[in-house]
mmCIF file of the C-alpha atoms, coordinates in Angstrom:
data_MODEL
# 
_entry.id   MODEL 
# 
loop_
_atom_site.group_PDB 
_atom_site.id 
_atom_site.type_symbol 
_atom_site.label_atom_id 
_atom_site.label_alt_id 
_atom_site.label_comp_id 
_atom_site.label_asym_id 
_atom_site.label_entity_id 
_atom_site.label_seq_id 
_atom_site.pdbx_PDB_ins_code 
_atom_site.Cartn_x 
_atom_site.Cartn_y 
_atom_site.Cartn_z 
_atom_site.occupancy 
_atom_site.B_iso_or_equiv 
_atom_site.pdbx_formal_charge 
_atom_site.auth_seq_id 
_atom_site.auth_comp_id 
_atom_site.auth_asym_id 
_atom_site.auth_atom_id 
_atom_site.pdbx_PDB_model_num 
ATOM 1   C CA . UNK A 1 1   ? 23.476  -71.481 -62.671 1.00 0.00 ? 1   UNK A CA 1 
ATOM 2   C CA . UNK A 1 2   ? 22.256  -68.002 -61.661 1.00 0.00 ? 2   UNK A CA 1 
ATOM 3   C CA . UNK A 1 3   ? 22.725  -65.089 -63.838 1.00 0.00 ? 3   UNK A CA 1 
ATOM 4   C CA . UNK A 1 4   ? 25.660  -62.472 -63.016 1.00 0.00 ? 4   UNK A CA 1 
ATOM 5   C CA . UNK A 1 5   ? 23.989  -59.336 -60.928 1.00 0.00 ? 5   UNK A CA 1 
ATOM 6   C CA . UNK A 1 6   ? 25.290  -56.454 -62.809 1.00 0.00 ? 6   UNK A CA 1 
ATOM 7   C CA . UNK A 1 7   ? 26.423  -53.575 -60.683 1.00 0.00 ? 7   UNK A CA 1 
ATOM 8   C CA . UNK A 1 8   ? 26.007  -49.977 -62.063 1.00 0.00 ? 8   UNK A CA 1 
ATOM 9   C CA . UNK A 1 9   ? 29.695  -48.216 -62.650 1.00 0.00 ? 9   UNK A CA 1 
ATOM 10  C CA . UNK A 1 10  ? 28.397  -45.114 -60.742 1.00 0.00 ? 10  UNK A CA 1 
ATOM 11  C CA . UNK A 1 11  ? 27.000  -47.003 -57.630 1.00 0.00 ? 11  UNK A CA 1 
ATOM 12  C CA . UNK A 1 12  ? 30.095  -45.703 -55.347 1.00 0.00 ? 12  UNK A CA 1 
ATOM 13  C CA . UNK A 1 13  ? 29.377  -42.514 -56.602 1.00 0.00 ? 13  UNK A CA 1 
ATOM 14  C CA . UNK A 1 14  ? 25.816  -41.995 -55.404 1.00 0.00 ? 14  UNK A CA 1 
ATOM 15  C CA . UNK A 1 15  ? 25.525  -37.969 -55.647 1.00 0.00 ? 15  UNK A CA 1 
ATOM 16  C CA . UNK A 1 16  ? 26.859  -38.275 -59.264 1.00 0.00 ? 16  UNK A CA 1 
ATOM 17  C CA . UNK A 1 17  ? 24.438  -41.569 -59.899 1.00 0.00 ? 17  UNK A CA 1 
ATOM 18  C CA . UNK A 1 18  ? 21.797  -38.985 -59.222 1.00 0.00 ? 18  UNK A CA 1 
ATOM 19  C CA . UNK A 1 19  ? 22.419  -35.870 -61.097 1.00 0.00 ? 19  UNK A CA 1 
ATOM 20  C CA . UNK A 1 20  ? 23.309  -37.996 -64.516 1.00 0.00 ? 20  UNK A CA 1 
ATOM 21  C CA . UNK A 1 21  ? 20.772  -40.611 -64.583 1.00 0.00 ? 21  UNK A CA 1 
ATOM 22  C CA . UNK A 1 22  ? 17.516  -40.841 -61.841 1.00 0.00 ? 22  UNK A CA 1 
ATOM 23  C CA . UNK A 1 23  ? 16.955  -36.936 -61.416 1.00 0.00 ? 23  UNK A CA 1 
ATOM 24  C CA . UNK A 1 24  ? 16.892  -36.172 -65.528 1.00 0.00 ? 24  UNK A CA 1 
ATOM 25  C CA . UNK A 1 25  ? 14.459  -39.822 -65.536 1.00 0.00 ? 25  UNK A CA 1 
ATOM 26  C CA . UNK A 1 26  ? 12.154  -38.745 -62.858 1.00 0.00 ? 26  UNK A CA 1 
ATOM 27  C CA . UNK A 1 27  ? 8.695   -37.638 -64.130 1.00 0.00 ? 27  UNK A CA 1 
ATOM 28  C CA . UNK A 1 28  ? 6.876   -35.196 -61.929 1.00 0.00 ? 28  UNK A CA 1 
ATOM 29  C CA . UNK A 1 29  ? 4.105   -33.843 -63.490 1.00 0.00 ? 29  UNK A CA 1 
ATOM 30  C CA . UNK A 1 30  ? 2.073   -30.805 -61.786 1.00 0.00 ? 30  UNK A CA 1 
ATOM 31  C CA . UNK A 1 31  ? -1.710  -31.026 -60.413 1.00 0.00 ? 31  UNK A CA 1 
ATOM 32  C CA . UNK A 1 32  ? -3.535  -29.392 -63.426 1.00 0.00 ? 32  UNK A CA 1 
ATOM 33  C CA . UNK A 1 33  ? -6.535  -28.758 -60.913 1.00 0.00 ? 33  UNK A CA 1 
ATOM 34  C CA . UNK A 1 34  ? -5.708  -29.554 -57.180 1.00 0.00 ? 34  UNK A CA 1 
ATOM 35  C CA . UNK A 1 35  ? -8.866  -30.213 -54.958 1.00 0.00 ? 35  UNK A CA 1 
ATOM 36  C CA . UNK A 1 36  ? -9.450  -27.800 -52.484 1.00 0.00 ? 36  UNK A CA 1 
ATOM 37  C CA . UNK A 1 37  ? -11.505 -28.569 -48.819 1.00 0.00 ? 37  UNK A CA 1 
ATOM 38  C CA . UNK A 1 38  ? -14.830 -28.254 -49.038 1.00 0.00 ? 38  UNK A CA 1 
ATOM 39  C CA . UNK A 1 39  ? -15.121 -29.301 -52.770 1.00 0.00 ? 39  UNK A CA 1 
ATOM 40  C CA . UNK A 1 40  ? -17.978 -31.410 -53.688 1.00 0.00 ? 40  UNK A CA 1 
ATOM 41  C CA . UNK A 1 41  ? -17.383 -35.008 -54.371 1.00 0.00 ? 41  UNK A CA 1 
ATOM 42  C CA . UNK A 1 42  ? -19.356 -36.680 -56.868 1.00 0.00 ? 42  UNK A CA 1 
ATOM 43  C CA . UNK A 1 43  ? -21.844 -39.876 -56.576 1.00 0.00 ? 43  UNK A CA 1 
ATOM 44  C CA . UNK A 1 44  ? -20.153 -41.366 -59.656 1.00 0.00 ? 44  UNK A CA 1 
ATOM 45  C CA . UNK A 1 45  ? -16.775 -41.147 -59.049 1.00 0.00 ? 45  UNK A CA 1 
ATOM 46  C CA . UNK A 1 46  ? -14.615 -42.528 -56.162 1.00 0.00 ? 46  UNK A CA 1 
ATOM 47  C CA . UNK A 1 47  ? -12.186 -39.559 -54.563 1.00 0.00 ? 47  UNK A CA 1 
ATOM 48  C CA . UNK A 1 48  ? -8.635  -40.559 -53.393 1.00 0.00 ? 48  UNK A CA 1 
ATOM 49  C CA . UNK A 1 49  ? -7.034  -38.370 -51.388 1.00 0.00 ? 49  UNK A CA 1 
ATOM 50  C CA . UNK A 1 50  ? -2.946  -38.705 -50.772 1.00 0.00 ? 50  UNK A CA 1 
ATOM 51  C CA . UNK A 1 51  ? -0.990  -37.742 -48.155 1.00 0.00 ? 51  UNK A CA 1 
ATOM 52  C CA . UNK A 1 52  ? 2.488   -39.055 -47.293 1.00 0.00 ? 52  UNK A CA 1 
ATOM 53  C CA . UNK A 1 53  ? 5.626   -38.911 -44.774 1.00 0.00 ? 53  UNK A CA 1 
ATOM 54  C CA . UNK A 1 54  ? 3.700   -36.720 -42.369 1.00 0.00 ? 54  UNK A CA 1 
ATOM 55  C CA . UNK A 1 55  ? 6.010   -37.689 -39.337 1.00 0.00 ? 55  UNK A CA 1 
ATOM 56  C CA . UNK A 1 56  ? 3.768   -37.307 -36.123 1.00 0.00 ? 56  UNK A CA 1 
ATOM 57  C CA . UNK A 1 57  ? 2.415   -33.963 -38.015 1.00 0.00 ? 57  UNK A CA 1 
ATOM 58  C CA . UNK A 1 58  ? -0.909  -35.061 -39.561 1.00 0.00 ? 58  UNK A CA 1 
ATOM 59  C CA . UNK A 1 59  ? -2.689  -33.442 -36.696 1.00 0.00 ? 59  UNK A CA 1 
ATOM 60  C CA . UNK A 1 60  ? -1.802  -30.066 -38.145 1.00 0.00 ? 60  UNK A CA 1 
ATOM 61  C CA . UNK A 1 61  ? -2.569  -30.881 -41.782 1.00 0.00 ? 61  UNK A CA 1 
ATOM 62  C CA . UNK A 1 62  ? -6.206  -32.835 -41.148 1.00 0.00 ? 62  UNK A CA 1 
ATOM 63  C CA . UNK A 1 63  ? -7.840  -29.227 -41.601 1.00 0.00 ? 63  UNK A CA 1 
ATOM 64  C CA . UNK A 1 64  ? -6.346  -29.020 -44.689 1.00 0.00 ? 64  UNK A CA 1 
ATOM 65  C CA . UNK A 1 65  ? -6.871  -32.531 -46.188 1.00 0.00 ? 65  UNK A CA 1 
ATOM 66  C CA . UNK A 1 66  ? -9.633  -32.085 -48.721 1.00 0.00 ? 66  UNK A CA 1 
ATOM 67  C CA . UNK A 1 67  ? -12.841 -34.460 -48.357 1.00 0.00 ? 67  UNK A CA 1 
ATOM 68  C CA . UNK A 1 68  ? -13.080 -37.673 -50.125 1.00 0.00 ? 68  UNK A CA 1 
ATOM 69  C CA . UNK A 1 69  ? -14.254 -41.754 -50.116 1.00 0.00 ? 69  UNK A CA 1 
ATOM 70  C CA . UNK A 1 70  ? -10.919 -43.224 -49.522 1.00 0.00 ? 70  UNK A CA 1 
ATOM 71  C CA . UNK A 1 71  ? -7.658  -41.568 -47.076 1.00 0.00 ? 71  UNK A CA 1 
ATOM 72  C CA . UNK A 1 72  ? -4.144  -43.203 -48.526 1.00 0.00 ? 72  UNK A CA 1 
ATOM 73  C CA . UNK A 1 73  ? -1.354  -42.264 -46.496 1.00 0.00 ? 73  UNK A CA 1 
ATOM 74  C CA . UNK A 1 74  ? 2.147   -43.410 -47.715 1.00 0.00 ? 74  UNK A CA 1 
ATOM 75  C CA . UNK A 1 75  ? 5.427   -43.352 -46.047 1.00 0.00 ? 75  UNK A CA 1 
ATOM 76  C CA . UNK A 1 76  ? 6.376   -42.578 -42.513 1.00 0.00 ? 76  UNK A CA 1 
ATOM 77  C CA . UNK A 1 77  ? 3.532   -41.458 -40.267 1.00 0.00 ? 77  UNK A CA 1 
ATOM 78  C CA . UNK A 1 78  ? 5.906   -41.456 -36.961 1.00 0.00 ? 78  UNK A CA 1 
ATOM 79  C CA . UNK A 1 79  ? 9.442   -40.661 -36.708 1.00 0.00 ? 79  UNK A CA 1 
ATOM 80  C CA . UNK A 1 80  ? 10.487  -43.766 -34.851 1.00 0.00 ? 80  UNK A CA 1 
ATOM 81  C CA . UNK A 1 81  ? 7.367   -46.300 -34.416 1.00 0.00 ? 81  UNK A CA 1 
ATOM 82  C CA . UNK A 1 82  ? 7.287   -46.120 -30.816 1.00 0.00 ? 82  UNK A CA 1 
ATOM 83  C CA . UNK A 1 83  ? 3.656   -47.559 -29.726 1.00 0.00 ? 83  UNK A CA 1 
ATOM 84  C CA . UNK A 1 84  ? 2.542   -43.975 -28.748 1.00 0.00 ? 84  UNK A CA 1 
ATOM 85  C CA . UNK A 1 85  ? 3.438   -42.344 -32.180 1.00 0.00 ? 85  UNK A CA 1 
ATOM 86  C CA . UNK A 1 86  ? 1.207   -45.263 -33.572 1.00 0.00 ? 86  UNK A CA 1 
ATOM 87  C CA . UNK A 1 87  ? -1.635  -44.647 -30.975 1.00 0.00 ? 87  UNK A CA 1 
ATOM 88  C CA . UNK A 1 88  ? -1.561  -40.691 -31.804 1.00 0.00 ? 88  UNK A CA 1 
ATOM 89  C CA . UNK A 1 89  ? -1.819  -41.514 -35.543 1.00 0.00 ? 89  UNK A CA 1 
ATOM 90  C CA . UNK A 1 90  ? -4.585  -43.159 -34.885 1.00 0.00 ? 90  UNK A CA 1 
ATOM 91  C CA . UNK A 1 91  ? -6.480  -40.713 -32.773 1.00 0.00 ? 91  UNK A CA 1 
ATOM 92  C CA . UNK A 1 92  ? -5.823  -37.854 -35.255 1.00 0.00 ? 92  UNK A CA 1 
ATOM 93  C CA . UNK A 1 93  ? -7.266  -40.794 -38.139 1.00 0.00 ? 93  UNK A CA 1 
ATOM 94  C CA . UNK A 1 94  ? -10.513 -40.502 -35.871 1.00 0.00 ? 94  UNK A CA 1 
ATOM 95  C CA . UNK A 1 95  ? -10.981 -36.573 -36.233 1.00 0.00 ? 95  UNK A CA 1 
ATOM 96  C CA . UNK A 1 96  ? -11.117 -37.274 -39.901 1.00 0.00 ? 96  UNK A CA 1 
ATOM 97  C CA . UNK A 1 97  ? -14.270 -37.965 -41.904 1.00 0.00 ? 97  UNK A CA 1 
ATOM 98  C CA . UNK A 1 98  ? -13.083 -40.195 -44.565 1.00 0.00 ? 98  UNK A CA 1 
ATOM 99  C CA . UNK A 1 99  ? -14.423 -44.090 -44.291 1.00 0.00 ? 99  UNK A CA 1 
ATOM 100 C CA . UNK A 1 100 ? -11.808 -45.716 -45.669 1.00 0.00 ? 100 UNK A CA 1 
ATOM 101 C CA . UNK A 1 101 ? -8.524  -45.373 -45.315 1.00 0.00 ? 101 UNK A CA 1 
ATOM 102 C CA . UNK A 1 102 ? -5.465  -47.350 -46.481 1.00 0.00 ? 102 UNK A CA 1 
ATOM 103 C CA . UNK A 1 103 ? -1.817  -47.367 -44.460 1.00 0.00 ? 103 UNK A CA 1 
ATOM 104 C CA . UNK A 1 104 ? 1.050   -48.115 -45.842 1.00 0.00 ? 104 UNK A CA 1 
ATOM 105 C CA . UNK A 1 105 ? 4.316   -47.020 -44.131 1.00 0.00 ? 105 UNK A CA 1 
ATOM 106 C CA . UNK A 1 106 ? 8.047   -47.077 -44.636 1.00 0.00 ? 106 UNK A CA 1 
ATOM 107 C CA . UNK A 1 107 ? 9.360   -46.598 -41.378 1.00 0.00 ? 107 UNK A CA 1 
ATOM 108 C CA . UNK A 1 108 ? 11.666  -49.236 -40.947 1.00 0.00 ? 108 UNK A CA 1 
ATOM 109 C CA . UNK A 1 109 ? 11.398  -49.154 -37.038 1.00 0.00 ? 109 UNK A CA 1 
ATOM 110 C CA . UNK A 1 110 ? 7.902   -49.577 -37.070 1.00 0.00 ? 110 UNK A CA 1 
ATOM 111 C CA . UNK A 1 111 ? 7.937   -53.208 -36.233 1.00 0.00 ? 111 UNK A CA 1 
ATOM 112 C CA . UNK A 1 112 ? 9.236   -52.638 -32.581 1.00 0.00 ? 112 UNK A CA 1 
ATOM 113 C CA . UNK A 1 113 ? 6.769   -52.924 -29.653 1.00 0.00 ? 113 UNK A CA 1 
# 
């Protein structure tokens, strides 16, 4: 037989659930040196650079995105998944210099065709 799934107290009270347990547990440590465009990147090292949820935007932000070996863009990239929100995305992609890149996305309507 299965074990029991045990449901938090608070999990009606979702606003509350937040301010008392996952806000005062989240960890969010500041950039101690954030790379800045035009930065050299070094032979020895491998550069990530991390963008997320940019939402049809990352047009505006690719002059901004500092210069690196591998692109990983997390969360939403379009606002609804429509085929020409994905075809967009993938121009912009093509104005930027970075030879790798890695994709993964939350939307949840992004399966549709």
């Amino acid at each position: 037989m299965a074990a029991p799934v045990l449901v938090d107290p608070e999990t009606g009270k979702p606003d509350e659930l937040w301010r008392e347990k996952y806000a005062k547990q989240r960890v969010c440590t500041p950039v101690d040196h954030p790379v800045k465009k035009g930065e050299p990147i070094h032979e020895e090292k491998v550069r990530f650079v991390c963008i997320a949820d940019t939402h049809e935007k990352l047009e505006s932000i690719l002059g901004r995105i500092p210069d690196g070996d591998v692109l990983v863009h997390c969360g939403d990239f379009t606002n609804f998944g429509d085929r020409e929100e994905i075809e967009r995305f993938n121009e912009s992609l093509e104005l930027n210099s970075l030879a790798s890149r890695i994709y993964e996305g939350n939307c949840p309507t992004a399966t549709r065709s």
